[in-house]
MARTOR-609131 format. One record per residue: residue number from 1; chain; x, y, z of N, C-alpha, C, CB in turn. Coordinates in steps of 0.001 Angstrom, whole numbers. Glycine has a CB too. Layout:
! residues N
+-----+---+---------+---------+---------+---------+---------+---------+---------+---------+---------+---------+---------+---------+
|   k | c |    n.px |    n.py |    n.pz |   ca.px |   ca.py |   ca.pz |    c.px |    c.py |    c.pz |   cb.px |   cb.py |   cb.pz |
+-----+---+---------+---------+---------+---------+---------+---------+---------+---------+---------+---------+---------+---------+
| NUM | A |       X |       Y |       Z |       X |       Y |       Z |       X |       Y |       Z |       X |       Y |       Z |
...
+-----+---+---------+---------+---------+---------+---------+---------+---------+---------+---------+---------+---------+---------+
//
This chain:
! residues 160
+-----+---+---------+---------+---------+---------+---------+---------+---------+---------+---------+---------+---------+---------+
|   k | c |    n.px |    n.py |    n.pz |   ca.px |   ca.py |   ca.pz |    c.px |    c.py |    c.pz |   cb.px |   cb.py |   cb.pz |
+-----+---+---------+---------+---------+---------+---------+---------+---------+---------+---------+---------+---------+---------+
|   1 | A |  -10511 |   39645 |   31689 |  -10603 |   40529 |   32826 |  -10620 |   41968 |   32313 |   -9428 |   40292 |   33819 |
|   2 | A |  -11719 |   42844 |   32643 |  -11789 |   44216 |   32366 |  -11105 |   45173 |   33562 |  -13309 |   44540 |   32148 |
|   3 | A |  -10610 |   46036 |   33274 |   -9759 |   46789 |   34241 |  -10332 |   48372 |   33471 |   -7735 |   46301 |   34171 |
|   4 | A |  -11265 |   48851 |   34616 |  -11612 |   50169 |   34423 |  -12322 |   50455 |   32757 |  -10178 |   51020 |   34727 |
|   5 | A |  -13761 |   49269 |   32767 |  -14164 |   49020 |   31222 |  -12830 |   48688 |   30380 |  -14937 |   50456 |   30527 |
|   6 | A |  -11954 |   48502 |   29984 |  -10897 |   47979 |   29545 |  -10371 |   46493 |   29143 |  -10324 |   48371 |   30268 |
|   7 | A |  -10565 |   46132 |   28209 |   -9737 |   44425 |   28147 |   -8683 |   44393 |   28734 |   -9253 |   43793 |   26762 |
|   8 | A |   -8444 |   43917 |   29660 |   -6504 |   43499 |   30297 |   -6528 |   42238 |   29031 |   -6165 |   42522 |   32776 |
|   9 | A |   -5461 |   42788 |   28571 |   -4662 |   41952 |   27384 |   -3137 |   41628 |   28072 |   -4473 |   43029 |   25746 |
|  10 | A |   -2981 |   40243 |   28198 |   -1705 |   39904 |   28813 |   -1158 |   38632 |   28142 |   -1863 |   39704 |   30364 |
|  11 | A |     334 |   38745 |   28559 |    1436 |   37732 |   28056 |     411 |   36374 |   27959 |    2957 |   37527 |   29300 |
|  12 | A |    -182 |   36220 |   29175 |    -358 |   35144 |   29573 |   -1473 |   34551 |   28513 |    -657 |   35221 |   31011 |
|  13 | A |   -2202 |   35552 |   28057 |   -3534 |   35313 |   27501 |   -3268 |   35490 |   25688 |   -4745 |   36575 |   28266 |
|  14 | A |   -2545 |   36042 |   25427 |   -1455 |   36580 |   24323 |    -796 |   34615 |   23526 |     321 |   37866 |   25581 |
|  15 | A |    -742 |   33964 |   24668 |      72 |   32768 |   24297 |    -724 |   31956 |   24584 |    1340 |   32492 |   24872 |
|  16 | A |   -2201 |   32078 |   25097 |   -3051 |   30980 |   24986 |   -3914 |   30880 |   23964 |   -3715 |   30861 |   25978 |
|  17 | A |   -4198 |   32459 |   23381 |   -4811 |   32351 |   22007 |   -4048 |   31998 |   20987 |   -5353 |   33456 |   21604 |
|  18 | A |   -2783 |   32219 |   21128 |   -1505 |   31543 |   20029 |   -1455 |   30030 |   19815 |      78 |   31850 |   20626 |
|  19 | A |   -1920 |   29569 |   20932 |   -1974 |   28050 |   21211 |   -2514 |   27810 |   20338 |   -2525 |   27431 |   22312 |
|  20 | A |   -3710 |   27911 |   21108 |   -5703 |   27434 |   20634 |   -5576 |   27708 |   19297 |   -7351 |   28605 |   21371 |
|  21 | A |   -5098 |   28608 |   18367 |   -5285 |   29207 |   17111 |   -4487 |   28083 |   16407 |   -4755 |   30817 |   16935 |
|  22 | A |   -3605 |   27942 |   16911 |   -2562 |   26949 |   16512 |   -3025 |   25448 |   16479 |   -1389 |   27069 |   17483 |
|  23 | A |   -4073 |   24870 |   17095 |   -4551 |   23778 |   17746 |   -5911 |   23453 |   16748 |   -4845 |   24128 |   19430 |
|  24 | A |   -5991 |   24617 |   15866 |   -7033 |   24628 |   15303 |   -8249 |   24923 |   15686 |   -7067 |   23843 |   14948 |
|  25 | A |   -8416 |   25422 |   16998 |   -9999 |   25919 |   17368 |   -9927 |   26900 |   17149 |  -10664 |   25857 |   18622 |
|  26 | A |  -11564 |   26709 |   16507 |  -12040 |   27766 |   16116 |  -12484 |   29389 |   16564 |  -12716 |   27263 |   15829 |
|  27 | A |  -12423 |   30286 |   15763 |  -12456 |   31588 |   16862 |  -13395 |   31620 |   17972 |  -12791 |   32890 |   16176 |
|  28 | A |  -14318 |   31326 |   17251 |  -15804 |   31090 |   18160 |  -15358 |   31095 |   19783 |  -16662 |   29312 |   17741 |
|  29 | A |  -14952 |   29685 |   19798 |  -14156 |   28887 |   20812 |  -13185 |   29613 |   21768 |  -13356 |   27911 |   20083 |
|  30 | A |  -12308 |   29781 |   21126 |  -11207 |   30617 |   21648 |  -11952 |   32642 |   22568 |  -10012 |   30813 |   19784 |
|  31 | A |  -12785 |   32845 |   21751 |  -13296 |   33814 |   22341 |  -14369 |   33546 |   23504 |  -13754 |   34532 |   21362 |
|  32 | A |  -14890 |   32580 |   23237 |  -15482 |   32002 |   24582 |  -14496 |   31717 |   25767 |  -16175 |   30646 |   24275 |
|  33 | A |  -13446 |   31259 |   25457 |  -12866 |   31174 |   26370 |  -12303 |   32263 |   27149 |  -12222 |   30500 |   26071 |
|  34 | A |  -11983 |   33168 |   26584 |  -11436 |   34257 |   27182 |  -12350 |   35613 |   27752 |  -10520 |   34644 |   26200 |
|  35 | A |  -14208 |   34880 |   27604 |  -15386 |   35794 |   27582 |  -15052 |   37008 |   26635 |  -15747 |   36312 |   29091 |
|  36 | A |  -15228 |   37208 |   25749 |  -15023 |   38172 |   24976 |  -15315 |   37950 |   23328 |  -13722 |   38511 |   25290 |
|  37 | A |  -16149 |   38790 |   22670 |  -16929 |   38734 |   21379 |  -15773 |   38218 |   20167 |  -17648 |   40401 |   21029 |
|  38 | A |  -16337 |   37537 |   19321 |  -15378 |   37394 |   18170 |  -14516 |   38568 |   17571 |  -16136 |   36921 |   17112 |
|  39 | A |  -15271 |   39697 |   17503 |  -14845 |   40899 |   16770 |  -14232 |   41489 |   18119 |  -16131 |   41860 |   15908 |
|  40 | A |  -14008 |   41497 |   19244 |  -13200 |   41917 |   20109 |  -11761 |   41166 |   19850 |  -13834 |   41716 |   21447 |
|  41 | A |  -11814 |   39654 |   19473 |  -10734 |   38542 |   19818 |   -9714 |   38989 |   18534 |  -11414 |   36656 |   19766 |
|  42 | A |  -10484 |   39102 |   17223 |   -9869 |   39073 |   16013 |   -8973 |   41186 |   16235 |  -11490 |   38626 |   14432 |
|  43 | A |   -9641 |   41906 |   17091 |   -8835 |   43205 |   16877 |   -7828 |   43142 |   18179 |   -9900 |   44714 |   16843 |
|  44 | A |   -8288 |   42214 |   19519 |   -7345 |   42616 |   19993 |   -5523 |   41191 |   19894 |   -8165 |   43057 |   21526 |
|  45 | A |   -6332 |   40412 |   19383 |   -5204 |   39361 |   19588 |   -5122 |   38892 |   18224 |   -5497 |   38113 |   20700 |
|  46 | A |   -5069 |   39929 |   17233 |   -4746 |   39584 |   15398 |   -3429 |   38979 |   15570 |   -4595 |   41155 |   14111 |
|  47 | A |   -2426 |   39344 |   15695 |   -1130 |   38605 |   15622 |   -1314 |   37465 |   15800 |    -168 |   38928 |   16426 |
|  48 | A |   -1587 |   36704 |   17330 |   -1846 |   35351 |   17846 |   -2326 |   34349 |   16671 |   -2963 |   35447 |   19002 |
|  49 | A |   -3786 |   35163 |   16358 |   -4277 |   34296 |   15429 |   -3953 |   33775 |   14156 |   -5092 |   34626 |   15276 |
|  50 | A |   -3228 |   35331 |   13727 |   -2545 |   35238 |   12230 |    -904 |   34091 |   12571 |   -2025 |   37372 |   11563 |
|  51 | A |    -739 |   34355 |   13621 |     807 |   33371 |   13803 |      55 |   31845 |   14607 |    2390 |   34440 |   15278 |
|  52 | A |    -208 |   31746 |   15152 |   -1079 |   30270 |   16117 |    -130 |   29215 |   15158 |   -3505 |   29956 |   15833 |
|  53 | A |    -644 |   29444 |   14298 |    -948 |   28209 |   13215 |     711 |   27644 |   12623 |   -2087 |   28964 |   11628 |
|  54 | A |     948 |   28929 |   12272 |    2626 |   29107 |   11779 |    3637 |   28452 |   12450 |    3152 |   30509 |   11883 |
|  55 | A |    3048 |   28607 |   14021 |    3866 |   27906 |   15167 |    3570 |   26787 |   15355 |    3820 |   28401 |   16370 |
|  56 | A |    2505 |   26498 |   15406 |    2450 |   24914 |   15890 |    2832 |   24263 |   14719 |     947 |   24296 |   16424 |
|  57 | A |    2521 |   24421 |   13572 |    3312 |   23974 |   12186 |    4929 |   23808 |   12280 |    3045 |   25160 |   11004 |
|  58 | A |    5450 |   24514 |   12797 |    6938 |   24805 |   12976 |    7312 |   24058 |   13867 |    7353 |   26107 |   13308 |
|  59 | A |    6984 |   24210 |   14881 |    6818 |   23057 |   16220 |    7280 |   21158 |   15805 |    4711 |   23108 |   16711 |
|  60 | A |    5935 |   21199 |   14944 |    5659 |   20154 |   14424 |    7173 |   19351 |   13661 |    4462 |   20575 |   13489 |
|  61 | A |    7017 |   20671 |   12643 |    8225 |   20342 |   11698 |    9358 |   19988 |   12279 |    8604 |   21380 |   10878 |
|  62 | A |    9905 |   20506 |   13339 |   10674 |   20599 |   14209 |   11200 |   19189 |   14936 |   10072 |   21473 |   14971 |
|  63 | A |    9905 |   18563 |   15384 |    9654 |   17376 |   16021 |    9813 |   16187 |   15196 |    8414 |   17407 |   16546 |
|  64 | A |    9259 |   16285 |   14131 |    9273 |   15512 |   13280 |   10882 |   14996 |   12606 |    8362 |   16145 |   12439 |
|  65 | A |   11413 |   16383 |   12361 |   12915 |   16314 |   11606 |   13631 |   16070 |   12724 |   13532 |   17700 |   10756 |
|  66 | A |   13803 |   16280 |   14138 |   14052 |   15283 |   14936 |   14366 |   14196 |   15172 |   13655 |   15193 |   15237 |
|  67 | A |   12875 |   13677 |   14740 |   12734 |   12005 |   15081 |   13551 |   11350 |   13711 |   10746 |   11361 |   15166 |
|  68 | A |   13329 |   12150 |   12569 |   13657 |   11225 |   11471 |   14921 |   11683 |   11272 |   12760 |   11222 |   10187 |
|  69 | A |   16067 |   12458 |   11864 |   17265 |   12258 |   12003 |   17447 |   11581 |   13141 |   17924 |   13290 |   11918 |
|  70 | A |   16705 |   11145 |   13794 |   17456 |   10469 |   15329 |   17313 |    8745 |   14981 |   16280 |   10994 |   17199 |
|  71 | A |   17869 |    8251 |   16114 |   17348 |    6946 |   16287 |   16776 |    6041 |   17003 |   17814 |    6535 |   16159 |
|  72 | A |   15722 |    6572 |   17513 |   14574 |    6254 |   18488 |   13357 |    5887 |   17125 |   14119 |    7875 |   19758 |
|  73 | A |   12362 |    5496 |   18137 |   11750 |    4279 |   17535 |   11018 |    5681 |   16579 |   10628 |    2914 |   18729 |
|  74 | A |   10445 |    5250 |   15795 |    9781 |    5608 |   14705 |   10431 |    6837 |   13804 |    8459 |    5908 |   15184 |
|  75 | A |   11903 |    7079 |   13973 |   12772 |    7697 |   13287 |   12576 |    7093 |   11568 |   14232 |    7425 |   14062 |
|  76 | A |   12659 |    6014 |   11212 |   12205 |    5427 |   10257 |   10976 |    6030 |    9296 |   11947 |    4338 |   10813 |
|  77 | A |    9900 |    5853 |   10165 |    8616 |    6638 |    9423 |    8821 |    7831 |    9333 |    7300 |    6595 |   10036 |
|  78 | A |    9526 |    8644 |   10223 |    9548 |    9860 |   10159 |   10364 |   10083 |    9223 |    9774 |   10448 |   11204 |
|  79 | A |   11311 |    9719 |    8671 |   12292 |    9977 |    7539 |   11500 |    9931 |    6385 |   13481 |    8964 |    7428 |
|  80 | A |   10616 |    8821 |    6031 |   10309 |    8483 |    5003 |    9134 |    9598 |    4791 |   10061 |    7022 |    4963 |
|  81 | A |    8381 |    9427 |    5550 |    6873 |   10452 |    5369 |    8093 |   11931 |    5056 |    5387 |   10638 |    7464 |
|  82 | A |    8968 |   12269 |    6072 |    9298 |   13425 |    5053 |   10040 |   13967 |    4087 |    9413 |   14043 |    5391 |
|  83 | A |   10754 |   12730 |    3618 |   11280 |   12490 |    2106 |    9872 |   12507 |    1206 |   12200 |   10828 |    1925 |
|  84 | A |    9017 |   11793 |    1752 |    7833 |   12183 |     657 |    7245 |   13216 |     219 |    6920 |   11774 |     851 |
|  85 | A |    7031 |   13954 |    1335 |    6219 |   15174 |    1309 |    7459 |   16612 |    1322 |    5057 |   15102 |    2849 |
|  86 | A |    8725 |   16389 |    2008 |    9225 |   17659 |    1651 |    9978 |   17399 |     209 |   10223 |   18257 |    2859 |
|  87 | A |   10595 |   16021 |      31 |   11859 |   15916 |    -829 |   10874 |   15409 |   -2260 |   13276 |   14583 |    -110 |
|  88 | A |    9481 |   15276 |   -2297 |    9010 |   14633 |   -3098 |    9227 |   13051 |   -3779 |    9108 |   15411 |   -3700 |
|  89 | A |   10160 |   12190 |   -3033 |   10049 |   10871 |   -3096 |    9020 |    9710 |   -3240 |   10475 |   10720 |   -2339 |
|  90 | A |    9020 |    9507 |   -3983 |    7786 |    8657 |   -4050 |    8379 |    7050 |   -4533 |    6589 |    9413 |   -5278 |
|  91 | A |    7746 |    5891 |   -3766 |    7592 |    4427 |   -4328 |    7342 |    4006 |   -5412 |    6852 |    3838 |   -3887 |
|  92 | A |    8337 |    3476 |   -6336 |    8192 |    3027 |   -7378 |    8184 |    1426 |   -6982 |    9189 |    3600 |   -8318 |
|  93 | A |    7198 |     651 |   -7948 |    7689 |    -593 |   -8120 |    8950 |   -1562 |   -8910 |    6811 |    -874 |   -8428 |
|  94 | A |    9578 |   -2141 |   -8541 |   10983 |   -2632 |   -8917 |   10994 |   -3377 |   -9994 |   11630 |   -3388 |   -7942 |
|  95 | A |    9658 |   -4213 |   -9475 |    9586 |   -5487 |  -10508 |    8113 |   -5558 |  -10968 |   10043 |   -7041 |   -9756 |
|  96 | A |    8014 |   -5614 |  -12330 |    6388 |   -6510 |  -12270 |    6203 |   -7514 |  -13222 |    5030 |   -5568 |  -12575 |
|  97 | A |    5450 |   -8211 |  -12377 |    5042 |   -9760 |  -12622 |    3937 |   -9706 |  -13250 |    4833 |  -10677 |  -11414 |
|  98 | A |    3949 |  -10469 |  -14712 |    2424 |  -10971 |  -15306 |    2211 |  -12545 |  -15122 |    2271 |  -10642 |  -17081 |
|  99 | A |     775 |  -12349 |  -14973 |    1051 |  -14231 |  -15204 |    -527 |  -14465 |  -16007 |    1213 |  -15516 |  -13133 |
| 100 | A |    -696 |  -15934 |  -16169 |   -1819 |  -16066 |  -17300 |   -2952 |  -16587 |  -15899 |   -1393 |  -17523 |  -18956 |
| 101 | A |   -4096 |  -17428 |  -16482 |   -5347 |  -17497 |  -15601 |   -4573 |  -18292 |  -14515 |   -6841 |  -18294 |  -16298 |
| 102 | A |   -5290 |  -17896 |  -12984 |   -4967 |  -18726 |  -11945 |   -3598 |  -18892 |  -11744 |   -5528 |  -19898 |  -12093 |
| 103 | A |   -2902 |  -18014 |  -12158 |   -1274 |  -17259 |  -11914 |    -142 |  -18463 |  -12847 |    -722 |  -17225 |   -9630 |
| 104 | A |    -890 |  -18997 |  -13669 |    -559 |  -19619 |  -14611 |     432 |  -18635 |  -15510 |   -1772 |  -20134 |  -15209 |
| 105 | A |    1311 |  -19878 |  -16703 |    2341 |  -19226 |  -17309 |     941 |  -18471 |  -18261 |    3778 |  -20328 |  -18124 |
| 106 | A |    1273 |  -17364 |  -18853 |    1426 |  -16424 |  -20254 |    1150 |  -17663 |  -21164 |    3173 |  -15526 |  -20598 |
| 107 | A |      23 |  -17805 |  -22103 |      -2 |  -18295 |  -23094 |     194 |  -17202 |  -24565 |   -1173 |  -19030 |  -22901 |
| 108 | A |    1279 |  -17466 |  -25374 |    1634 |  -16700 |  -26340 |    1417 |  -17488 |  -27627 |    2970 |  -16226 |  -26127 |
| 109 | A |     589 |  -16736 |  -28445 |    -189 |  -17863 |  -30009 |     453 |  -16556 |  -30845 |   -2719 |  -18247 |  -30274 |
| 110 | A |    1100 |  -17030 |  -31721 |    1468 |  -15940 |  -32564 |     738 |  -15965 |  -34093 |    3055 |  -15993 |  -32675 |
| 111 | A |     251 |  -14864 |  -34472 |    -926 |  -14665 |  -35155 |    -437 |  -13785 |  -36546 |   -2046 |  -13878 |  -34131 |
| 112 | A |    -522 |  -13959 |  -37488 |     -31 |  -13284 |  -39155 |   -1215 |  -12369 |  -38982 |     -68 |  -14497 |  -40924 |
| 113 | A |    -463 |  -10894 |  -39511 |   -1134 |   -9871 |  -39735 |   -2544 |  -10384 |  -40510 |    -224 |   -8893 |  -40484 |
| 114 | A |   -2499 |  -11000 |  -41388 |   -3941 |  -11801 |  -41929 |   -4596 |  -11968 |  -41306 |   -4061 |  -12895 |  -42408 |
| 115 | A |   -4330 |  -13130 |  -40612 |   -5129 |  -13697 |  -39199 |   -5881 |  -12974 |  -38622 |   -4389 |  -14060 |  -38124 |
| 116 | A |   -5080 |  -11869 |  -38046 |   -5500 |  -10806 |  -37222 |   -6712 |  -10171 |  -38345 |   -4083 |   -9688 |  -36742 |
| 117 | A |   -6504 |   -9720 |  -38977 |   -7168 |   -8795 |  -39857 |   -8562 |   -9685 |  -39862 |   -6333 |   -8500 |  -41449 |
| 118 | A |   -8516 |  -11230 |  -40701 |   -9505 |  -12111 |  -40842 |  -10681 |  -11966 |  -39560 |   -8785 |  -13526 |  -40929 |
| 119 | A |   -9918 |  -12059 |  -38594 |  -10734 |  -12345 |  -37194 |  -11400 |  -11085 |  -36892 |   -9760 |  -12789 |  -35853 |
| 120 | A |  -10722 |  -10002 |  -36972 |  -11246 |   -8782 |  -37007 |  -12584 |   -8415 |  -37694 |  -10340 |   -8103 |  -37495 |
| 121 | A |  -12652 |   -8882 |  -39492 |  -13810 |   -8814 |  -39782 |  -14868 |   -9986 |  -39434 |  -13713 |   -8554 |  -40967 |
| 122 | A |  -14544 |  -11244 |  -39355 |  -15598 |  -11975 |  -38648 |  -16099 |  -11639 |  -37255 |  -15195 |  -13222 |  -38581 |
| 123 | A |  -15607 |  -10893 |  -36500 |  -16317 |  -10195 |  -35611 |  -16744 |   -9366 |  -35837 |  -15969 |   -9933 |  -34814 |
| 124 | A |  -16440 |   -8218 |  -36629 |  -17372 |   -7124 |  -36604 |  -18442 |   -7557 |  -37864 |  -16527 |   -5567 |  -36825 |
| 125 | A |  -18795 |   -8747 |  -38673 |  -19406 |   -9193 |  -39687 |  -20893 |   -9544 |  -38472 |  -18425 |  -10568 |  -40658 |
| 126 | A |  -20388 |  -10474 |  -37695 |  -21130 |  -11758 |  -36763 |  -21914 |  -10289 |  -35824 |  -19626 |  -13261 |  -35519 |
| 127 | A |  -21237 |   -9488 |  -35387 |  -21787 |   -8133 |  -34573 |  -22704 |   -7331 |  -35425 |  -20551 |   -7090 |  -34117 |
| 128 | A |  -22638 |   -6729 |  -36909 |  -23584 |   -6179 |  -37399 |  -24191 |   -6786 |  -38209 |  -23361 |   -5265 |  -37769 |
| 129 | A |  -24448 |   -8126 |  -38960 |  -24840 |   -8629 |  -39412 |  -24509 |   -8830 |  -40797 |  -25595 |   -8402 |  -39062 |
| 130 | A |  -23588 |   -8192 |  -41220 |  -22769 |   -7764 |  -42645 |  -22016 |   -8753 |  -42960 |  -21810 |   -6512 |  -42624 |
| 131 | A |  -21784 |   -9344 |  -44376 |  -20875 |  -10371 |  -44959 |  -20249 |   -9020 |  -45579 |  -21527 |  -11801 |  -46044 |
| 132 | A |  -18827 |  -10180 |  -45569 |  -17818 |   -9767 |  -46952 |  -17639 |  -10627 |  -47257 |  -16575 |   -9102 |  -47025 |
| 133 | A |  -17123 |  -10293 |  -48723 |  -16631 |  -11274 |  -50065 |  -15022 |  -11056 |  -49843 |  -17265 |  -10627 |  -51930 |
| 134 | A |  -14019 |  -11601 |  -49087 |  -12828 |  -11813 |  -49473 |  -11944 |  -11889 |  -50295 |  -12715 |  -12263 |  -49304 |
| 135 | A |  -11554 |  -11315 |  -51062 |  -10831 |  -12052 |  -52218 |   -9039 |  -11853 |  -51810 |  -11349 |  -11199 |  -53950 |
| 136 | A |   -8271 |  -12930 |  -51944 |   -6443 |  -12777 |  -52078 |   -6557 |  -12122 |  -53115 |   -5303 |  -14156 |  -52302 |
| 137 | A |   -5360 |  -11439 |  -53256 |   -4927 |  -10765 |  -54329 |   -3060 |  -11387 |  -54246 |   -5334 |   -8859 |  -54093 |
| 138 | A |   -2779 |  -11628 |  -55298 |   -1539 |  -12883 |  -55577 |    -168 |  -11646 |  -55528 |   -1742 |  -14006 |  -57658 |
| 139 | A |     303 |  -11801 |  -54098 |    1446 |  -10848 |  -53915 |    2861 |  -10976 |  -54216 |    1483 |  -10588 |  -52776 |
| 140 | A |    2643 |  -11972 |  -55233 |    3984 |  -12644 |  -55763 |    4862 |  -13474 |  -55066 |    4800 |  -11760 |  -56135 |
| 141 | A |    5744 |  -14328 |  -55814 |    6380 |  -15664 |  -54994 |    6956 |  -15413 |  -53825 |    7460 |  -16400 |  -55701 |
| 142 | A |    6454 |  -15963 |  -52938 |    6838 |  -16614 |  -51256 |    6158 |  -15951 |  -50663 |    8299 |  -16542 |  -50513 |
| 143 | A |    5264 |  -14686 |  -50761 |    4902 |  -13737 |  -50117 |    3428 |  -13923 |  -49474 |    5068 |  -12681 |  -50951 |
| 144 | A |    3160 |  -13550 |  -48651 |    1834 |  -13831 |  -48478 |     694 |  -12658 |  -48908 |    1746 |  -14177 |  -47055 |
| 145 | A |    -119 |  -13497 |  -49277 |   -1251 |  -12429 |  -50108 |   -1785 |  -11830 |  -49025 |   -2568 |  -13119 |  -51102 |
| 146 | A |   -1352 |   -9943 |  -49635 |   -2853 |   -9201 |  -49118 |   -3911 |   -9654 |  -49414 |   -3142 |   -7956 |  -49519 |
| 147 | A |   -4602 |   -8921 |  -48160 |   -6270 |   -9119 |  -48686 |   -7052 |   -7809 |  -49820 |   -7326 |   -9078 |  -47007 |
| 148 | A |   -8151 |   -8250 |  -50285 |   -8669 |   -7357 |  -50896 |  -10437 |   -7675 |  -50667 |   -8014 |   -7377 |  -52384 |
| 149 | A |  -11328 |   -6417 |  -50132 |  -12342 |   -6609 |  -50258 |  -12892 |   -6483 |  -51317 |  -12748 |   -6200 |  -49622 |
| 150 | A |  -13881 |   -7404 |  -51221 |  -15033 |   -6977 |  -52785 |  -16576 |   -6819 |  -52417 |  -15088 |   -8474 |  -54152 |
| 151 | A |  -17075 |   -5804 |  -52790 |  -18049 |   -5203 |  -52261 |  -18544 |   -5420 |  -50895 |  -18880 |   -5368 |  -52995 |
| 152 | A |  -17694 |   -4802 |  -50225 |  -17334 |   -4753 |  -48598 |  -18981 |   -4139 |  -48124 |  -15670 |   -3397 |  -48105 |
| 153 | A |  -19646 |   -5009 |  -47466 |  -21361 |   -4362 |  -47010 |  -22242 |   -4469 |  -47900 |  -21553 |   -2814 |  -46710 |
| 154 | A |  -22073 |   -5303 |  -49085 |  -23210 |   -5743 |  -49862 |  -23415 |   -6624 |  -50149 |  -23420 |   -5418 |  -50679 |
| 155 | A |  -23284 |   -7852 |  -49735 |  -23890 |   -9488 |  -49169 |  -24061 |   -9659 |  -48377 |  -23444 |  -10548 |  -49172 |
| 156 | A |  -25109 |  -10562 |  -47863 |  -24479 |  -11497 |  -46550 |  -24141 |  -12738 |  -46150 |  -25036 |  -11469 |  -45749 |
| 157 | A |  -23249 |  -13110 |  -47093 |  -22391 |  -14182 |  -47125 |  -21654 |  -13923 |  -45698 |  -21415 |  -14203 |  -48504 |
| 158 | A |  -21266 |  -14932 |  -45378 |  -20057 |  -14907 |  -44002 |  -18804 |  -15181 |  -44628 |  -20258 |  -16191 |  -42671 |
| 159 | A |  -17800 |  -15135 |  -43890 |  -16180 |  -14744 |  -43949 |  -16002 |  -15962 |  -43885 |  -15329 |  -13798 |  -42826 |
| 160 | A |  -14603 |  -16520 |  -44994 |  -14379 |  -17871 |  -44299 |  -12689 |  -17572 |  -43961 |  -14778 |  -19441 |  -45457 |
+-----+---+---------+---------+---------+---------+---------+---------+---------+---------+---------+---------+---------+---------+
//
């Protein structure tokens, strides 16, 4: 409402752009509503807009810490969602379960560093096409022999 070319700026209109701002519509919007240009809305009702948001946020917060100190129904979620997000709480798992194929037990084959090693080069032998010559080297009584290559990439004998 213009009063003598003039914007009438009032309480009433003061707390509906506080709303709307708060509500998330956009200026556009909000100045349509009140007939009046964007660059009129943003100089005459800057506060509203700069606070809108602050309030209904607060509001919110308000409502929320409410419910999740009270004990009405969804006090529960409300506790938890804001242990998460204000207190940083987060769900850990308690327990975890492995199991083998088709939730079968864990099959465990226990394998000598050799073994391991052996299998290692017969796969990467069988993958690039490369033999090695193996040789034990005698690591003295009871012990089990390192390995030793001998001209590691210049046959192509296979691994036994």
């Amino acid at each position: 409402m213009k009063i003598s070319g003039v914007l009438a700026v009032t309480q009433e209109k003061k707390d509906k752009v506080q709303l709307l701002a708060g509500f998330g519509i956009p200026e556009k919007f909000i100045a349509s509503e009140l007939d009046i240009s964007v660059p009129t809305l943003k100089k005459k009702y800057k506060h509203e807009l700069e606070t809108g948001k602050d309030k209904a946020d607060s509001m919110v917060a308000q409502s929320l810490f409410n419910k999740a100190i009270g004990d009405g129904q969804g006090s529960v979620a409300a506790a938890i969602f804001w242990a998460k997000t204000r207190m940083r709480w987060r769900e850990t798992p308690t327990a975890l379960e492995l199991s083998g194929p088709d939730g079968g037990a864990i099959q465990v084959e226990q394998v000598s560093a050799r073994e391991l090693i052996l299998n290692k080069l017969n796969s990467l032998a069988s993958r690039t096409g490369e033999g090695y010559d193996l040789v034990e080297v005698d690591g003295g009584a009871g012990a089990e022999p390192p390995l030793g290559l001998e001209g590691v990439g210049k046959t192509k004998s296979t691994c036994s």
